[in-house]
ROVEXMI-209855 format. One line per 8 residues: number of its first residue (from 1); their letters; for each residue y, x, z of C-alpha. Coordinates in steps of 0.2 Angstrom, whole numbers. Each point is the difference from the previous one (the first is absolute). Example, Ala and Ser with C-alpha at 12.3 -4.5 7.8 and 13.67 -1.06 7.14 Angstrom:
<pts>
1 = AS = -22,62,39 ~ 17,6,-3
</pts>
This chain:
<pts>
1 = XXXXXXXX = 26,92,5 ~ 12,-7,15 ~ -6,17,10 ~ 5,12,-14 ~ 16,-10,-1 ~ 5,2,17 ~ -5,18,1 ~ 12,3,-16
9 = XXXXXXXX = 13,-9,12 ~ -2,9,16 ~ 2,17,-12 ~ 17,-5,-5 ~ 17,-8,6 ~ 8,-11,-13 ~ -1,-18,-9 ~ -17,-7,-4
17 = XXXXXXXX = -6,-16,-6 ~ -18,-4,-7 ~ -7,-11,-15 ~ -19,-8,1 ~ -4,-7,-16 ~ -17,-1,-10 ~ -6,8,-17 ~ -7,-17,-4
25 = XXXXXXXX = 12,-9,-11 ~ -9,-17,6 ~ -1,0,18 ~ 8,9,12 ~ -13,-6,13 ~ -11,-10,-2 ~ -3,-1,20 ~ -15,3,11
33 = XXXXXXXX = -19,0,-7 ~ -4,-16,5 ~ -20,-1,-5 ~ -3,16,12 ~ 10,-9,16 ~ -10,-18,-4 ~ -16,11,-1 ~ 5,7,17
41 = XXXXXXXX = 6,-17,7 ~ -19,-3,-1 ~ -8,18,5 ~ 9,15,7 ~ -13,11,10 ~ 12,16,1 ~ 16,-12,4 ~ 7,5,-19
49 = XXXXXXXX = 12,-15,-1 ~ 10,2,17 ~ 2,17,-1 ~ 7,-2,-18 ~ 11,-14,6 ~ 7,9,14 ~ 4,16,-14 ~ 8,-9,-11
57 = XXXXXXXX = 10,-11,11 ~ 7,16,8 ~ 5,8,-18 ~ 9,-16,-2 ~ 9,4,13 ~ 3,17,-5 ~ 6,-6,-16 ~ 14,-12,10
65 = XXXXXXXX = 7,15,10 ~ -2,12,-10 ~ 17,13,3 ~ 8,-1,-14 ~ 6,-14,-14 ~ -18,-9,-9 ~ 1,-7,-16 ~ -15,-9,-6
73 = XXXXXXXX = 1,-1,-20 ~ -11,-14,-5 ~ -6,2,-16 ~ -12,-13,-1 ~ -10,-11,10 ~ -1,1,20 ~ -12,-12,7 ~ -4,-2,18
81 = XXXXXXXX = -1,17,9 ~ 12,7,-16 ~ 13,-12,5 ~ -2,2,18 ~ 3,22,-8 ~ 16,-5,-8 ~ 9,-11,13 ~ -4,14,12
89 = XXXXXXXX = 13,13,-11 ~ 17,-2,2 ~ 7,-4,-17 ~ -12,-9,-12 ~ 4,-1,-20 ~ -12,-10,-9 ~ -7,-2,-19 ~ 12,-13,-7
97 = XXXXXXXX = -10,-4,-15 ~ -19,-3,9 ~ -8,3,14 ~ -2,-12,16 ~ 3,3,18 ~ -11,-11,11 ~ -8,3,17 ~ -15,-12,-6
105 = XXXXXXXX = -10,-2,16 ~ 1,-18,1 ~ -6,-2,-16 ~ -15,9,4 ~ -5,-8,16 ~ 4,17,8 ~ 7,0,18 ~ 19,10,1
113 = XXXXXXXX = 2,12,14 ~ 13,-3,13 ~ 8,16,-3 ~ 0,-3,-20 ~ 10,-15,5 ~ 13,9,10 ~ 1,12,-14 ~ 3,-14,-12
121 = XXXXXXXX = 10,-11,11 ~ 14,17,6 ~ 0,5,-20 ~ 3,-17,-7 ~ 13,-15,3 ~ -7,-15,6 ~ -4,-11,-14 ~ -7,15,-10
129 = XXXXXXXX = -12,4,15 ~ -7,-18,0 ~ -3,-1,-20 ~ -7,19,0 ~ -11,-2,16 ~ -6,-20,0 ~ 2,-5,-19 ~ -5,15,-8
137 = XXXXXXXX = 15,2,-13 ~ -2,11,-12 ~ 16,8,-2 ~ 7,8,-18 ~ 14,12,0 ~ 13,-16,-4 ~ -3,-8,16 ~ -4,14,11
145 = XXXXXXXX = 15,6,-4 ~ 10,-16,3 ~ -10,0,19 ~ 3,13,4 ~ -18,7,0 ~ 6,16,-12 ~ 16,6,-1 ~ 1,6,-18
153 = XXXXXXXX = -12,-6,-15 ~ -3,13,-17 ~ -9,-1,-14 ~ -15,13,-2 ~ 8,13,-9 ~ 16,0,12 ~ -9,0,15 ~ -1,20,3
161 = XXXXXXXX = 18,1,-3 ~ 6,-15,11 ~ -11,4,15 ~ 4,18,0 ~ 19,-3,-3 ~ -2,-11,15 ~ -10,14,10 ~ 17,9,-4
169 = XXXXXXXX = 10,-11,6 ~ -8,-2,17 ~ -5,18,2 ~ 15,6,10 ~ -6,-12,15 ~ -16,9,2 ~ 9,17,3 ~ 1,-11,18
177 = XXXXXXXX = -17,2,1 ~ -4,-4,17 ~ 14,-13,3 ~ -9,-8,-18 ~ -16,-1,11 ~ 7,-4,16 ~ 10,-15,-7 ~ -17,-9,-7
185 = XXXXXXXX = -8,2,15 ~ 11,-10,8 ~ 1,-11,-14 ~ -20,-3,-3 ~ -6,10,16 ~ -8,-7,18 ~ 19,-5,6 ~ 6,-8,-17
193 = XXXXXXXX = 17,-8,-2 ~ -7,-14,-9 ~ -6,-16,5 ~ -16,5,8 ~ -4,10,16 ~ -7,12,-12 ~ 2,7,-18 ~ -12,3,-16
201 = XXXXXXXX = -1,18,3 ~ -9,-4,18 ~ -8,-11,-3 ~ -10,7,-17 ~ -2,17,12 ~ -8,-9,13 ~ -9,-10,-12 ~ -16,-5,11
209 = XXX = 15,-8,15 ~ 3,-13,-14 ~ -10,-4,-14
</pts>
């Protein structure tokens, strides 16, 4: 989908923003299939689980600098991995009415990669990052909103129409295309201006370096 995005882009000058949402009116995402990787935690012969792990980590990446304006419209619930999805857009809007928002690892007994934590902590403020990431919060639309962790709250029926009146909004910065891209490089790329020596984007690409 990304790929026939970015070669509608590359055809034509101009704004451009994208919406990912789901179909599901319950979940968003419900994250990563967790009996498949604990099967493979105990047997993987053809070394499925790494190389998923590196693939995914690096369209994570892909999703955080994508060149032009993201918006994630979260319909439902995003647990996990589906959380991990949405922080990686620029703009999130959540389901106001239901729905959660958790990155649940710790709850499950399920190690966090070093390069999801960068990912959480260069998208989240501080105090957000430690209830998210060590206490597992589940966060509804009222207080990811008040965080910080989304930046516009909908009910169902509204959703369509905010998150594409805000991909109109934003679409004018992505006729700057390559200065879009360039600009979250440096922002979440190998030389971030952040805190650490090295930003989300990176360290999810080069996934095996950190984990």
């Amino acid at each position: 989908a990304l790929d026939t995005v970015e070669t509608a882009l590359a055809k034509a000058d101009g704004p451009a923003a994208l919406v990912t949402t789901a179909t599901d009116p319950k979940f968003f995402s419900n994250g990563l299939d967790l009996a498949w990787i604990s099967a493979l935690a105990e047997s993987d012969p053809d070394g499925e689980r790494a190389a998923f792990s590196v693939e995914f980590m690096t369209l994570m990446a892909r999703i955080i600098t994508f060149p032009i304006p993201t918006i994630a419209a979260v319909n439902g619930h995003a647990f996990g991995a589906g959380m991990m999805c949405a922080l990686c857009h620029d703009v999130r809007i959540m389901r106001a009415d239901r729905g959660f928002l958790c990155a649940n690892e710790m709850q499950i007994g399920f190690r966090i990669p070093t390069p999801e934590l960068a990912l959480f902590r260069h998208k989240l403020s501080g105090s957000a990052f430690f209830e998210t990431v060590q206490l597992a919060r589940r966060w509804t639309g009222e207080s990811a909103l008040a965080a910080g962790v989304v930046q516009h709250t909908a009910t169902l029926e509204e959703m369509p129409g905010v998150a594409r009146q805000t991909a109109e909004q934003l679409a004018p910065l992505g006729a700057h295309r390559e200065l879009y891209a360039e600009q979250k490089e440096r922002l979440f790329g190998e030389q971030a201006v952040l805190d650490g020596p090295h930003g989300a984007a990176h360290m999810l690409r080069n996934y095996p370096d950190f984990h």
